[in-house]
C-alpha positions in Angstrom: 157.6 -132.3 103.8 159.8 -129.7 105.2 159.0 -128.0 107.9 159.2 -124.2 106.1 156.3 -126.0 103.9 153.9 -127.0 106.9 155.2 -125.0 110.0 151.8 -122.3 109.4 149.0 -125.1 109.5 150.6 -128.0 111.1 150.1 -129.2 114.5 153.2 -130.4 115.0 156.4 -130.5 114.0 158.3 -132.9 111.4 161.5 -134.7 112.2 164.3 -134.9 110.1 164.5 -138.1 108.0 167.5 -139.5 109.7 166.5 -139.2 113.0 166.7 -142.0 115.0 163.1 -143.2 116.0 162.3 -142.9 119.7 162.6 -145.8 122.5 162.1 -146.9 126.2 166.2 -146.2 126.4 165.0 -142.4 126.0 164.4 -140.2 129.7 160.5 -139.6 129.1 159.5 -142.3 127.2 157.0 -144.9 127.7 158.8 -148.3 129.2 155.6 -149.9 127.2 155.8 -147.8 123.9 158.4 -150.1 122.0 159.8 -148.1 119.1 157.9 -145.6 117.9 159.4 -142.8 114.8 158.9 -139.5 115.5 156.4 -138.6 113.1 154.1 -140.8 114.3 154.3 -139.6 118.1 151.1 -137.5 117.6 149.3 -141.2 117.1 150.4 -142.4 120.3 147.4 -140.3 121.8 149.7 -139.9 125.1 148.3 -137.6 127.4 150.6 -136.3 130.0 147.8 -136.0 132.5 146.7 -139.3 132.4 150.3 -140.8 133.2 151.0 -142.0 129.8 154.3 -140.6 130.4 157.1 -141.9 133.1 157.8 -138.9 135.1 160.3 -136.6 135.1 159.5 -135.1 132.1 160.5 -132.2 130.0 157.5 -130.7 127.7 157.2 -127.8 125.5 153.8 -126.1 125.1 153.9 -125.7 121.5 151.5 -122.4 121.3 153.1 -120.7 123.5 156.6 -122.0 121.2 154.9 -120.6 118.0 153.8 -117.6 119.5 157.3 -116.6 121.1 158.8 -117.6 117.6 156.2 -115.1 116.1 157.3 -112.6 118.4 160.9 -112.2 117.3 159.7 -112.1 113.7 157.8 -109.1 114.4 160.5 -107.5 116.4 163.1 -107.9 114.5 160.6 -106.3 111.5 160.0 -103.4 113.9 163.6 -102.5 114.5 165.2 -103.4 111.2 167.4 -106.2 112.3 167.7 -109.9 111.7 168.1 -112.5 113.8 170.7 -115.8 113.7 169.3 -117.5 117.1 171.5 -119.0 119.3 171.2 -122.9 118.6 172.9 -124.1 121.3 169.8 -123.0 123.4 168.0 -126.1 121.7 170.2 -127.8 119.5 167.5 -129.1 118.1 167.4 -129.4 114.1 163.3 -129.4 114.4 163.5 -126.2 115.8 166.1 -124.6 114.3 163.8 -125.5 111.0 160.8 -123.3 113.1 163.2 -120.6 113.2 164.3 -120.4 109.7 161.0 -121.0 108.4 159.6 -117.8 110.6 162.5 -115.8 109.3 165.7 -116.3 110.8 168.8 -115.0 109.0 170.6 -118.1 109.8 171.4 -120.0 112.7 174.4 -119.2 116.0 176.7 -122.0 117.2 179.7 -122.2 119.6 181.5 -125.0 119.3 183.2 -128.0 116.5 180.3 -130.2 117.4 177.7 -128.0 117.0 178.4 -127.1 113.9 178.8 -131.2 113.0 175.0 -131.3 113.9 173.8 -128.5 111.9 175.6 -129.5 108.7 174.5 -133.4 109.3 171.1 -131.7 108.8 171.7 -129.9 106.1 172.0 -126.4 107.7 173.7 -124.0 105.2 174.2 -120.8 106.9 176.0 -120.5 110.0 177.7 -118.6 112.4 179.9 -119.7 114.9 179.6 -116.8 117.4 183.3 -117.8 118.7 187.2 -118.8 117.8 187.3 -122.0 115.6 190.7 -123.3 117.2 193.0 -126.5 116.6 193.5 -128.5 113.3 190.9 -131.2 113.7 188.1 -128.5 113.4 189.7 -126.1 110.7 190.5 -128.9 108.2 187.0 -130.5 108.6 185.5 -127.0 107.9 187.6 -126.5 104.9 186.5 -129.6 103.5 182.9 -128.4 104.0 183.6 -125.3 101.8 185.3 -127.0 99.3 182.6 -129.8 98.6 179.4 -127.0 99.0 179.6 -123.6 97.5 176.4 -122.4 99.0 177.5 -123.1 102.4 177.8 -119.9 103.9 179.9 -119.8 107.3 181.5 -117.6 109.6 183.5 -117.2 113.0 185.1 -114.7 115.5 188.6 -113.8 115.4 190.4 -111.7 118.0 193.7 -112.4 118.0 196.4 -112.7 115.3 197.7 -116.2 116.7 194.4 -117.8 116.0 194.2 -115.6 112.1 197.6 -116.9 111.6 196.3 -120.7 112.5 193.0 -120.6 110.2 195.0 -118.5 107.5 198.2 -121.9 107.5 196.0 -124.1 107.5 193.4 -123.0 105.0 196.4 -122.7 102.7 197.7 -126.0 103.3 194.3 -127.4 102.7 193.5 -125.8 99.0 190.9 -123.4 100.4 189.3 -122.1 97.3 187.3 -119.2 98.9 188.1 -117.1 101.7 187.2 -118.0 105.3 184.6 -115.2 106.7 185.5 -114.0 109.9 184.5 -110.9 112.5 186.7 -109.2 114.3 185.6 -109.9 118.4 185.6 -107.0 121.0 185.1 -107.9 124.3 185.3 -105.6 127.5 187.9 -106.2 131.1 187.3 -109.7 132.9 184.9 -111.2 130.2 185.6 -113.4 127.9 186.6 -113.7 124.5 187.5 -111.0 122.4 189.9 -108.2 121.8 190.2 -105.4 124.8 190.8 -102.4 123.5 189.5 -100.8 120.1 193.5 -100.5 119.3 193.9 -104.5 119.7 191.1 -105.0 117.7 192.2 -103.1 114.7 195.6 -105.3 114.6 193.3 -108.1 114.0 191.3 -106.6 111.4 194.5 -105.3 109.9 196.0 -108.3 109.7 192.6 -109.7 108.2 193.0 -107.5 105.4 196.4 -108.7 105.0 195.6 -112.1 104.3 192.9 -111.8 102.2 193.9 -114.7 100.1 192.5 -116.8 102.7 190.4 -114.5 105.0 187.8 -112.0 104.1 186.9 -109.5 107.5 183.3 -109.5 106.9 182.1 -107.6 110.2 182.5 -107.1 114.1 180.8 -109.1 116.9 180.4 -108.6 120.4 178.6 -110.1 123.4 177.4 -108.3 126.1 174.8 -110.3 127.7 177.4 -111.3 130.9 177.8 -107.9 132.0 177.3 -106.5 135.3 177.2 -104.4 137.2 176.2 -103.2 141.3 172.5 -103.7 140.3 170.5 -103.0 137.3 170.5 -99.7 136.3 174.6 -99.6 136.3 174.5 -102.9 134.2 172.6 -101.1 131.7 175.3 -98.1 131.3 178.2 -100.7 130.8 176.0 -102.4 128.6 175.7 -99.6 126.7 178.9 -98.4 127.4 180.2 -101.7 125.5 178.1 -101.3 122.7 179.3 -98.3 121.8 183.2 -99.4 121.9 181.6 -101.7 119.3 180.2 -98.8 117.1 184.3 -97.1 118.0 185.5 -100.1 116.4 182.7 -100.8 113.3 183.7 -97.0 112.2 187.4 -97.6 112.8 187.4 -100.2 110.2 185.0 -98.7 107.7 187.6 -96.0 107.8 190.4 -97.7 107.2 188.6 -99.9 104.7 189.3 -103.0 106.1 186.4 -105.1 105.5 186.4 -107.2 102.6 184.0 -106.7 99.6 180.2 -107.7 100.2 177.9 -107.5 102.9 179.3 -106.3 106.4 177.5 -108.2 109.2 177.2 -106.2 113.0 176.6 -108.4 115.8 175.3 -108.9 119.0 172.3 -109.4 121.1 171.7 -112.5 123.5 168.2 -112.7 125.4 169.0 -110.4 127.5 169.7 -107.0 126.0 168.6 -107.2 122.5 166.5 -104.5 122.2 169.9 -102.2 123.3 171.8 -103.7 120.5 169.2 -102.8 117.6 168.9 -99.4 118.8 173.2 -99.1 118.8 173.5 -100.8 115.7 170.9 -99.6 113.5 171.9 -95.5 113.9 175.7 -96.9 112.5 176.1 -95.6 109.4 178.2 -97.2 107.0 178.7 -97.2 103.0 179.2 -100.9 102.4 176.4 -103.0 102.2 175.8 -104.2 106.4 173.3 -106.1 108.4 172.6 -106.1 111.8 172.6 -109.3 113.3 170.8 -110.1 116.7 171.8 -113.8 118.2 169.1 -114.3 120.8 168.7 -118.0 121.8 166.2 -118.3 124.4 163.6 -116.4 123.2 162.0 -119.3 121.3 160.6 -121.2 125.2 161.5 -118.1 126.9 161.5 -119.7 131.0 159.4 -118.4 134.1 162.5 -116.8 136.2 165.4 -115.0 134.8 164.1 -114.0 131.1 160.9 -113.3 132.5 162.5 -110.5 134.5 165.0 -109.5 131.9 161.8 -109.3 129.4 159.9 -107.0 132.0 162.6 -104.5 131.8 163.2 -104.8 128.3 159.2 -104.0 127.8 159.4 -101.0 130.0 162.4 -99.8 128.4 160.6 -100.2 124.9 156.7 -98.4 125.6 156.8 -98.1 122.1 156.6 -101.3 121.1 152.8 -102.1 119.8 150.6 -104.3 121.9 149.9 -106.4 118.9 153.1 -107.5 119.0 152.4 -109.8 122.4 154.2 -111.5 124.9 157.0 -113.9 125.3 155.7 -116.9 127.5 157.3 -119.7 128.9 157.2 -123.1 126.7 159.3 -125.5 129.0 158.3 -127.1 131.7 159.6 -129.7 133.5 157.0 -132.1 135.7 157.6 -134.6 138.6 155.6 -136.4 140.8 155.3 -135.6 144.8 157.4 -138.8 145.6 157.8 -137.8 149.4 156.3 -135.7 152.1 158.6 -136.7 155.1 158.1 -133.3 157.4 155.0 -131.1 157.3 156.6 -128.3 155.5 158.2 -130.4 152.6 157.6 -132.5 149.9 160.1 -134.3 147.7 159.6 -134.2 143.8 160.8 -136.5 141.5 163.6 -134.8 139.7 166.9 -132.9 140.1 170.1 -131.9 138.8 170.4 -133.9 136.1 166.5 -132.6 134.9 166.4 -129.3 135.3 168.6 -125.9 135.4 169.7 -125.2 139.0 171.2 -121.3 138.8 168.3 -120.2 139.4 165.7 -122.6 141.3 162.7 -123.9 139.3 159.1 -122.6 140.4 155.7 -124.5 140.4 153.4 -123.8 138.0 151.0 -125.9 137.5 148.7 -129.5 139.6 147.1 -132.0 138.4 146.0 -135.2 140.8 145.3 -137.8 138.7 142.0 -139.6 139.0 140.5 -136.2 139.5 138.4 -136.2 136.5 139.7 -132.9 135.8 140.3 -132.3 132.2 143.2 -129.9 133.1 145.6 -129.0 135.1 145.1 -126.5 138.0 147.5 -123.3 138.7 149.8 -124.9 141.4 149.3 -124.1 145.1 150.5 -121.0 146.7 153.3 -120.6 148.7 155.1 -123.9 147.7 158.6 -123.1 146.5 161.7 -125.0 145.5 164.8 -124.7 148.2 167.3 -126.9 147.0 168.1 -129.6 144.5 170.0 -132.7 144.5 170.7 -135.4 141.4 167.5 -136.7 141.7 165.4 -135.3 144.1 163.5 -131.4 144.0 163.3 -130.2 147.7 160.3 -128.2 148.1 159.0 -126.1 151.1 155.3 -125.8 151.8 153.2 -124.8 154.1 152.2 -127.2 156.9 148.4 -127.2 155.6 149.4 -127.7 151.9 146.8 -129.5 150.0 150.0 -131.8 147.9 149.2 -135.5 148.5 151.9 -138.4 147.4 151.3 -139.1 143.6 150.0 -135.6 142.9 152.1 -134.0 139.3 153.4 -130.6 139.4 154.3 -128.7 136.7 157.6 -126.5 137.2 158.5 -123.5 134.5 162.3 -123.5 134.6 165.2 -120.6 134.3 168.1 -120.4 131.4 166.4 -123.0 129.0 169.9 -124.0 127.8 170.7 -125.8 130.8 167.6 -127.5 131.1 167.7 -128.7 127.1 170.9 -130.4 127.5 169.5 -132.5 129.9 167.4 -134.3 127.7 167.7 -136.2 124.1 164.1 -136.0 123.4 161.8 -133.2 124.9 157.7 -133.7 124.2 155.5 -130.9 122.4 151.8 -130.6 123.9 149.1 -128.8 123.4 147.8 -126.7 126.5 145.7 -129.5 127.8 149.0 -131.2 127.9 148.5 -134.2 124.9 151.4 -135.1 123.3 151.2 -134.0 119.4 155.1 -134.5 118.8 158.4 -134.7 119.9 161.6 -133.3 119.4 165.7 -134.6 119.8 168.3 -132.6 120.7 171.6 -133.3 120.0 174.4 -132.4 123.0 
């Protein structure tokens, strides 16, 4: 059973079939659990609260997943866009599958291996929100459209040394349809993409030139790095940027440079999305276009840097409907008070190499096992992370904190896709914090 088929009713969510079943190799399992296949993880009846699970752990609250997941669908219904989430947020097949099944467009990668995951799972629409670069890569993904008409794929372009690359070598190679590509702008000390409006229309000329091998099929941008002094300024040059984008869309409908079929406009990370619907929806063009929003982290959301980003975004947006909801955060990391050397500090147990350290994780939830409680508690005031190391979570508190060794503290973490690639297999709960799944990532 798929997981478009069951995703509505199920409590869980199904695994691939070739994925490998789980083991006391993997960080968060049971050393006692032996091998146990992913589907039948729910049976286990592991409560994280009763220590069934070897801390550190990484755990996803699977309402508030759904519910986040539900959210972009209705958004991206409310402002007439799609949505092709970032997967290297997750890279997670499981929950790339959510996505799809609640609507998603297609799915957002960045790199060779990446995209080796996706199609391993059968993934057939993709976009690879960056250059595809070096014969290795370009080869294998001309072999992939060769051997599967349906697989529909495309990547950024912004300069005419990489076209000429992707253009040789999908000659060479018998390419039998043309490669889809977007033209990249990008703005003054980012990263990728064309400068200047003027560079970019070289590119796209020279798109249209080889159209043997390449079909221009749209313009993407990214402007979820940009900055400025504080807040409001970011917002002008994020706005500013978007509308070099629009300068650059209409420059090449006028010069009729994008190739037959649907035109896809793109940009949109977690951070300004709601900017880039309202920019790209008022472009008006002849051809056949969609507008394309990439947001990855969305889907867990986190409890630090999205969280703010999401408050602005909602006051920006009063008119979006209360039904609509909330983004909450999903991921949590927990760790048990190992230490409490000093009166104001306690050590957890995890670190670096758990957790996402640009911005420090923050305690959200207690439990002291042999409580009796049946759930966890909000955690104490005034506790807050100071540093990390590899290992060990450095936490001040006050000198009357009511932590004791052995206690379990749950942290909601920032930038989920630095906390996902720290794990191979991350545990779905249910708010009382049983174990109905699991899923794999693949980094």
């Amino acid at each position: 059973m798929t997981i478009a088929q069951i995703t509505a009713v199920a409590i869980t969510l199904p695994s691939h079939p070739s994925e490998a079943p789980l083991g006391p190799r993997e960080k968060g399992m049971p050393g006692r659990a032996g091998v146990v296949e992913l589907d039948d993880v729910a049976q286990q009846n592991w409560s994280l609260l009763a220590e069934d699970l070897p801390l550190p752990v990484a755990v996803i609250k699977l309402s508030a997943l759904r519910g986040n997941s539900a959210w972009m669908k209705g958004f991206t219904a409310l402002s007439q866009t799609d949505i092709a989430p970032h997967g290297k947020t997750t890279l997670s097949p499981s929950l790339f599958d959510l996505q799809l099944a609640d609507g998603a467009w297609g799915i957002t990668l960045s790199t060779p291996h990446h995209l080796q995951v996706a199609r391993s799972f059968g993934h057939q629409r993709i976009l690879l929100a960056n250059q595809l670069v070096g014969r290795s890569a370009i080869e294998w993904l001309v072999e992939e459209l060769n051997a599967d008409p349906q697989f529909e794929f495309y990547c950024l372009v912004d300069s005419i040394a990489n076209l000429n690359q992707l253009a040789t070598i999908a000659r060479r190679r018998g390419l039998k349809r043309p490669l889809q590509v977007l033209v990249e702008i990008g703005f003054a000390e980012g990263r990728t993409g064309c400068r200047t409006v003027a560079q970019a229309l070289e590119v796209a000329r020279a798109c249209a030139d080889a159209k043997d091998v390449i079909a221009l099929s749209g313009v993407e941008g990214f402007e979820g790095i940009i900055r400025g002094a504080d807040y409001p300024e970011t917002l002008v040059k994020v706005e500013a940027f978007l509308d070099t984008m629009v300068d650059l869309i209409n420059a090449c409908a006028q010069e009729q440079l994008f190739a037959p079929g649907e035109v896809l406009l793109t940009a949109g990370g977690s951070a300004f999305f709601d900017l880039v619907a309202g920019k790209l929806t008022a472009v008006e063009l002849a051809q056949q276009h969609r507008v394309l929003l990439r947001s990855g982290c969305y889907l867990t959301h986190d409890a630090v840097m999205y969280t703010y980003l999401f408050e602005q975004m909602k006051a920006r947006r009063p008119d979006l409907p209360d039904s609509l909801g909330e983004l909450r955060s999903a991921l949590e990391i927990w760790g048990y008070v190992q230490s409490m050397p000093e009166p104001d500090r306690a050590i957890i147990s995890f670190g670096k190499r758990d957790v996402s350290y640009d911005h420090m994780p923050t305690p959200l939830a207690w439990y002291r096992p042999g409580s009796g409680l049946e759930q966890a508690m909000a955690a104490p005031r005034d506790h807050r992370v100071v540093t990390l190391n590899d290992q060990h979570c450095i936490m001040e508190t006050p000198e009357d904190s009511p932590l004791a060794i052995g206690d379990m503290l749950g942290f909601g973490i920032s930038h989920p896709c630095l906390t996902f690639d720290k794990w191979r297999v991350i545990h779905l709960v249910d708010d009382n914090y049983r174990v109905i799944g699991s899923i794999r990532t693949y980094f």
